[in-house]
C-alpha positions in Angstrom: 65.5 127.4 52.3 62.7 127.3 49.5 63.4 130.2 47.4 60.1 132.6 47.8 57.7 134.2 45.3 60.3 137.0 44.5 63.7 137.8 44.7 63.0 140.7 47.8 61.2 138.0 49.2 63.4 135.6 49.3 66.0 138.1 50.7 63.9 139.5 53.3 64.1 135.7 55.1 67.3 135.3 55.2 69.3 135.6 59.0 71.9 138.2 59.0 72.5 141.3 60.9 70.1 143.5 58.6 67.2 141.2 58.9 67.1 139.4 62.4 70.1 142.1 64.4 72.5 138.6 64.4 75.9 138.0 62.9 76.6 134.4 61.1 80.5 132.9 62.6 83.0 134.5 60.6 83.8 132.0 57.7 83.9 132.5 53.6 82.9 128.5 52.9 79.2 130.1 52.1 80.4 132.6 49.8 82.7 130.4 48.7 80.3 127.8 47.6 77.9 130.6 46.5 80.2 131.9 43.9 81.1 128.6 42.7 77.3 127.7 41.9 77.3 131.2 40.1 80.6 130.4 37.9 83.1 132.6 40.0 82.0 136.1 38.7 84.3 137.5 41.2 87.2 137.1 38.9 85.9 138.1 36.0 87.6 142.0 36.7 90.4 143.3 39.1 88.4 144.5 41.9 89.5 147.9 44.6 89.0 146.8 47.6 88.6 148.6 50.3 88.6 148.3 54.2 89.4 150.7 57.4 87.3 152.1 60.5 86.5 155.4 58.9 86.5 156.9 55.3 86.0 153.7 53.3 82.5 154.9 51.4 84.3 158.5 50.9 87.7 156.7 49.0 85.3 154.5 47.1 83.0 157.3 45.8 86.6 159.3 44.8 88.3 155.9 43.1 84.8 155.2 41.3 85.1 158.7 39.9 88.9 159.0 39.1 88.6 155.9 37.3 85.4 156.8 35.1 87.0 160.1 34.1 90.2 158.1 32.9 87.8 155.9 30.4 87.1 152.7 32.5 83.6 151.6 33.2 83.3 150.6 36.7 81.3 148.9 39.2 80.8 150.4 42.7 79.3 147.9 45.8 79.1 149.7 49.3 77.1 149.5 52.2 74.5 150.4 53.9 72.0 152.0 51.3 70.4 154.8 52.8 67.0 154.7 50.7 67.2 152.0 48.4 68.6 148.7 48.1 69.8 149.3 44.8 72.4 152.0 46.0 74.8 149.6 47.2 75.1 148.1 43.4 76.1 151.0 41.0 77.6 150.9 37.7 79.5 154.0 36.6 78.0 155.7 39.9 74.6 155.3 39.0 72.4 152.5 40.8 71.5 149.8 39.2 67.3 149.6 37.9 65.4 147.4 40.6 65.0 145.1 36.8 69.1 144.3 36.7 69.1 144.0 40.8 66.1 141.5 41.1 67.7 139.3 38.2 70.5 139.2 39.6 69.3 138.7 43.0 67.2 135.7 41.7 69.9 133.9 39.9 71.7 133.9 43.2 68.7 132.8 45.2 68.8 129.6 42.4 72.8 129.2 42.6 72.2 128.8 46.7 69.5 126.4 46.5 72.0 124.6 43.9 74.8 124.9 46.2 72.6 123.7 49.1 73.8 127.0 51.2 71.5 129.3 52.9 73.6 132.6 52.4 73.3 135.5 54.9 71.2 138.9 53.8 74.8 140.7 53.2 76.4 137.6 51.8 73.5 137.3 49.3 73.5 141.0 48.6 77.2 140.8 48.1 76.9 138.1 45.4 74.1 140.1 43.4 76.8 143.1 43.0 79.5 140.7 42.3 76.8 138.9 39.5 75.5 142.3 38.3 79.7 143.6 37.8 80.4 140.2 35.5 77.2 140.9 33.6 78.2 144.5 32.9 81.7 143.5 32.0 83.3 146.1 34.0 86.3 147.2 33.6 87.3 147.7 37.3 84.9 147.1 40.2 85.6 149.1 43.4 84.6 146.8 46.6 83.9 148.7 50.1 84.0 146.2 52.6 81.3 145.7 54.9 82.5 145.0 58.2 86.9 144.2 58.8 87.8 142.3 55.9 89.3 139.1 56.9 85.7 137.0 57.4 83.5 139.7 55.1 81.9 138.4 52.0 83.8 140.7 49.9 86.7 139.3 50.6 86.4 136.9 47.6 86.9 139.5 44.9 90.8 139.5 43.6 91.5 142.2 45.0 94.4 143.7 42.7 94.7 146.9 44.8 94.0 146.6 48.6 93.0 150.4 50.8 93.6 150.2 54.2 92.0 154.3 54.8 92.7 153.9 58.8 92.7 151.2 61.8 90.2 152.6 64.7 88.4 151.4 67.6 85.1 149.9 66.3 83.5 146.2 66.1 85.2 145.3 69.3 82.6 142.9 69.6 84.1 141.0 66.6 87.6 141.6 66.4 89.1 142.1 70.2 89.6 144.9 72.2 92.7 147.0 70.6 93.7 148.7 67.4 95.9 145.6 66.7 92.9 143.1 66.9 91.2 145.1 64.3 94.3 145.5 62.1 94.6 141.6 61.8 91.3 141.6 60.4 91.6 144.2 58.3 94.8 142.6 56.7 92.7 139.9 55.9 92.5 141.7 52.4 95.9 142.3 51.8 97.1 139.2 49.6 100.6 138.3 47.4 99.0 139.6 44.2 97.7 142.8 45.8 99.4 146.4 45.9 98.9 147.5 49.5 97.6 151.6 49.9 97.8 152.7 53.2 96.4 155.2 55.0 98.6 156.8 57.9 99.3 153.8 60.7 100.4 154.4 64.4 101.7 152.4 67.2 103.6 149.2 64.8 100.1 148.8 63.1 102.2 148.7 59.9 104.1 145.7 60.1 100.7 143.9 60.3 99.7 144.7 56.7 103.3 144.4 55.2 103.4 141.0 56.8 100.6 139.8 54.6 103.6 140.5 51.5 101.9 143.0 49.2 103.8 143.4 45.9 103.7 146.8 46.4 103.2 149.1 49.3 102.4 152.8 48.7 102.2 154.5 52.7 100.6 158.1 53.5 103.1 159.8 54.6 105.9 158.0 53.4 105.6 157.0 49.3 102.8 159.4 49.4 102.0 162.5 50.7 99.2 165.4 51.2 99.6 169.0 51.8 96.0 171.5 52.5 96.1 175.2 53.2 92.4 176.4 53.7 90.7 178.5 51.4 86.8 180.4 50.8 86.1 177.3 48.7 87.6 174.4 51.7 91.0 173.6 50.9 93.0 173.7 48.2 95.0 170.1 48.4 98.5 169.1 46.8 98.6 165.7 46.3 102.4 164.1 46.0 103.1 160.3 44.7 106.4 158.4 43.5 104.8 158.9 39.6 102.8 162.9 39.9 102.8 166.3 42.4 99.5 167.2 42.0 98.6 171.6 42.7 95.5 173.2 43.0 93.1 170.3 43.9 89.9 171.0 45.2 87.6 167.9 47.1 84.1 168.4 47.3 83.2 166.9 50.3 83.5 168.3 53.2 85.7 167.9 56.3 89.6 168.0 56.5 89.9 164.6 56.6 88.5 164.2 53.5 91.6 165.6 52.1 93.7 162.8 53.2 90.8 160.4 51.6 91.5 162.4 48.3 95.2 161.2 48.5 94.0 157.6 49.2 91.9 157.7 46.0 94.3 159.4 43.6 97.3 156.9 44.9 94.8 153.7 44.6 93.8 155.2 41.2 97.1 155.2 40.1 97.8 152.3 41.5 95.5 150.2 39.6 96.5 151.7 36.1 100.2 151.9 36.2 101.0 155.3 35.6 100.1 158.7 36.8 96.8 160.1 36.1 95.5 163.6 34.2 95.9 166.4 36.2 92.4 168.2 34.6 90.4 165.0 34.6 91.6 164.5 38.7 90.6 168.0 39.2 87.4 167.3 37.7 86.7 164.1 39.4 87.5 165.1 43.2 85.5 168.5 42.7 82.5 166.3 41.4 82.3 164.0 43.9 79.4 164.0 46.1 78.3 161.5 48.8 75.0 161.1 50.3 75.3 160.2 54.0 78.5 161.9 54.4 78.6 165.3 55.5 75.8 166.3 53.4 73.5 169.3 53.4 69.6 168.5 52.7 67.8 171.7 53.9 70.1 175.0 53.1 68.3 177.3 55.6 65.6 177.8 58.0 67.0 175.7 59.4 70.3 174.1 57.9 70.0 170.5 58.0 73.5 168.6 57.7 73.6 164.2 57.5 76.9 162.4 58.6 77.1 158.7 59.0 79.4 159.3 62.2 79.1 156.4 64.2 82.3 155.5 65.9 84.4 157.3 68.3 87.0 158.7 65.0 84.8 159.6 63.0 82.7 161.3 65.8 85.7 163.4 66.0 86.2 164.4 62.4 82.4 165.7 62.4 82.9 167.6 65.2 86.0 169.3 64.0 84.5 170.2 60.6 81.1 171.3 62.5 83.4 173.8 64.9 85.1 175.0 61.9 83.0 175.5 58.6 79.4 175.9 60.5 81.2 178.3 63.8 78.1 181.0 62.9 75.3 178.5 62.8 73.2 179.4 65.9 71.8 177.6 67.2 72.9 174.0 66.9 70.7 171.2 67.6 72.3 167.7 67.6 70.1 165.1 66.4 71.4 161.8 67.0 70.2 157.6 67.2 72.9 154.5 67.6 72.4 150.9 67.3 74.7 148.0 68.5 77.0 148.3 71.8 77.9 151.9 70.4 78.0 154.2 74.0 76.5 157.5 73.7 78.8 158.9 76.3 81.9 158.6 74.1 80.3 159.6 71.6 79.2 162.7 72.9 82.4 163.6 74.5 84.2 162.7 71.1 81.7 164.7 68.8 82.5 168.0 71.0 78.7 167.7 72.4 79.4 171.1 74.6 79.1 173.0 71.0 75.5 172.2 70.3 72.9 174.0 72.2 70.6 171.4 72.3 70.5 167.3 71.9 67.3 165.6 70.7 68.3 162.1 71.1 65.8 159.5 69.3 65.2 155.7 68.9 66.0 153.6 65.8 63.6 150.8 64.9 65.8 148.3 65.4 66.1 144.9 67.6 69.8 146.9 68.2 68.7 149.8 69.0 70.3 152.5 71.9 67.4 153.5 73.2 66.6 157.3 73.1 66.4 157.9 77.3 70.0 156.1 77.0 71.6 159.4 76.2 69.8 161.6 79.1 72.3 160.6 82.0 76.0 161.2 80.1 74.0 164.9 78.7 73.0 165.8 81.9 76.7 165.1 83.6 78.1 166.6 80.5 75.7 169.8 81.7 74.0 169.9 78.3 70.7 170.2 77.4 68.6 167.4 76.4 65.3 166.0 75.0 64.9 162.4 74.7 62.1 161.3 71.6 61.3 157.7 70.7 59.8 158.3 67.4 62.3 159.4 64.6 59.8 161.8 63.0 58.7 163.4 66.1 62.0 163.8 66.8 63.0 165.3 63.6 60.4 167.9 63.8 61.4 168.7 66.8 65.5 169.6 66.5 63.9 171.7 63.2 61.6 173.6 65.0 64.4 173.9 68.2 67.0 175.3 65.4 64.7 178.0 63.3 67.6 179.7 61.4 70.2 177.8 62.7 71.9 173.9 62.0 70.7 170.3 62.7 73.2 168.0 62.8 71.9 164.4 62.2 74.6 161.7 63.1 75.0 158.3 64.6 73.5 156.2 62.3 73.0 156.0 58.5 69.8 154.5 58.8 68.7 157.6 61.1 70.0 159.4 58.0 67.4 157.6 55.7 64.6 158.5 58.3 65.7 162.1 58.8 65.8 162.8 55.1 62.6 161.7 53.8 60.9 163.8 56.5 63.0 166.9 55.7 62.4 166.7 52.2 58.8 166.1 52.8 58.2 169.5 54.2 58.3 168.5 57.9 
């Protein structure tokens, strides 16, 4: 491929699942050769790498934060972006300027064309992060994985601390049809050199990540523990590793399970320094911690308007739990929803509690992947719940606002939905 005019350019034409709705055969040799062209900035720093169905973005915004408060500088790469490209590359939380992305980008346009490889759109993106963290001489970077871990173009950072938040069903397509399937994958992370966190494992998933021979293994539940009692502020967490009992914590986000991603975090935190960490600066960092995307409120009133990146049958469930419990007065509640991919809005329905909303306005991504919006109507309708089916996202939107007056939207399924959503909420609507 000729490298284009300009860096976006030039990564606008490349085949990948963001730019033609495809996935490349699993393989590293492209990143491989990629990194090789660009001098291996991969292991230039220890990396956090991270992996599991659900939760990964919410443990990586927590370790990026407990790190920074304990004096590291820090590199962050996640996935998707939900406005900007530039989201997924952050150093010290903050998004790199489109300056330090596009040179980056460019010198790994200019390594491919070296290396004779035509990388994917993720595979290129990945390398600009991994470029941008060598240039910044992090200390740490903390690596979310974009899709299982064995095959994913992260998955050439040394990874010196491997999260594994949770196994769930999700990417069937890729990895096979049970929890096991996707645990393989997953493990694909999980190296000699590594110290393995875990979040809590069921049915012998365990023995799949220990088989990879971590030199260290820290379980929830086990090493590791997490206790919440509920209070006017959420919950109020105690956090318990081999090193530190930790009282009186209090995580921003919101939802119960992001409890259990707070114990993740501090045990990965630990994990990579060696010793237990400072109860005030923990405190500090967990109730600072905010994620866009991720049950996050964009409209206060008339109507409330709440994003969550739910998108898989788990994390469906979560939302809908945390929905029931800290929005129970919100009346009425309009569900505001768009998939991509083979995701099945009846599950999904079923799993997000769909009886509890008063109304669905279902809508269409634009997207060669896209569930479209009249795919919803049947499993509503034999679910007995009201619907509305809307192509266009901003019809849509204005819609479920107008629907919930002074009550709650709920915008879920899809972060790119999320993107969409939000810039015609905060324009006025």
């Amino acid at each position: 491929m000729t490298v284009l005019a300009s860096p976006r350019d030039y990564l606008a034409n490349l085949p990948g699942h963001e730019t033609t709705g495809t996935i490349s055969a699993p393989g590293l040799d492209r990143m491989e050769k990629l990194v090789d062209a660009l001098g291996r900035p991969n292991e230039r720093y220890p990396a956090v790498h991270i992996t599991g169905t659900n939760g990964k973005g919410s443990v990586a915004a927590l370790v990026t934060q407990l790190l920074g408060v304990h004096g590291l500088e820090v590199g962050t790469f996640t996935s998707p972006h939900l406005s900007c490209i530039t989201e997924r590359v952050r150093i010290d939380g903050a998004p790199v300027t489109n300056k330090v992305f596009d040179g980056a980008l460019s010198r790994v346009a200019q390594a491919a064309l070296r290396a004779g490889v035509v990388p994917t759109w993720f595979e290129a993106v990945t390398a600009t992060g991994l470029l941008v963290f060598a240039q910044a001489k992090v200390d740490v970077a903390v690596i979310e994985v974009g899709m299982l871990g064995r095959w994913d173009a992260t998955n050439v950072v040394r990874s010196e601390v491997a999260v594994v938040t949770n196994v769930e069903l999700d990417h069937l397509d890729y990895a096979g049809p049970t929890r096991m399937h996707i645990a393989r994958e997953k493990a694909g992370i999980v190296g000699p050199e590594s110290t393995l966190v875990a979040g809590e494992m069921t049915d012998g998933l365990e023995t799949v990540f220990a088989d990879r021979g971590p030199k260290r293994m820290y379980r929830y539940g086990r090493e590791f523990t997490m206790a919440r009692a509920r209070t006017a502020a959420g919950f109020s967490v105690r956090i318990v590793t081999p090193s530190c009992s930790y009282e009186s914590l209090v995580v921003q986000l919101k939802g119960e399970h992001q409890c259990t991603n707070a114990a993740l975090a501090v045990m990965a935190t630990e994990a990579h320094l060696g010793r237990s960490l400072d109860i005030e600066m923990t405190r500090k960092a967990l109730w600072s911690t905010v994620l866009a995307g991720r049950a996050e409120i964009i409209r206060e009133s008339d109507p409330q308007v709440l994003l969550d990146g739910a998108h898989n049958p788990a994390a469906a469930t979560a939302l809908g739990r945390m929905v029931n419990e800290q929005f129970l007065h919100a009346n009425p509640r309009i569900l505001l929803c768009a998939m991509s991919g083979s995701r099945d809005p009846r599950s999904f329905l079923s799993n997000i509690d769909a009886p509890n909303f008063d109304l669905i306005v279902a809508t269409q991504l634009r997207s060669r992947r896209a569930v479209e919006a009249n795919a919803w109507t049947q499993p509503a309708r034999d679910m007995n719940l009201q619907i509305v089916s809307i192509e266009d996202v901003h019809a849509a939107t204005k819609y479920a606002m107008r629907a919930a007056r002074h009550g709650l939207v709920v915008v879920t399924g899809s972060l790119h939905l999320l993107a969409s959503v939000s810039e015609t909420v905060l324009a006025g609507f």
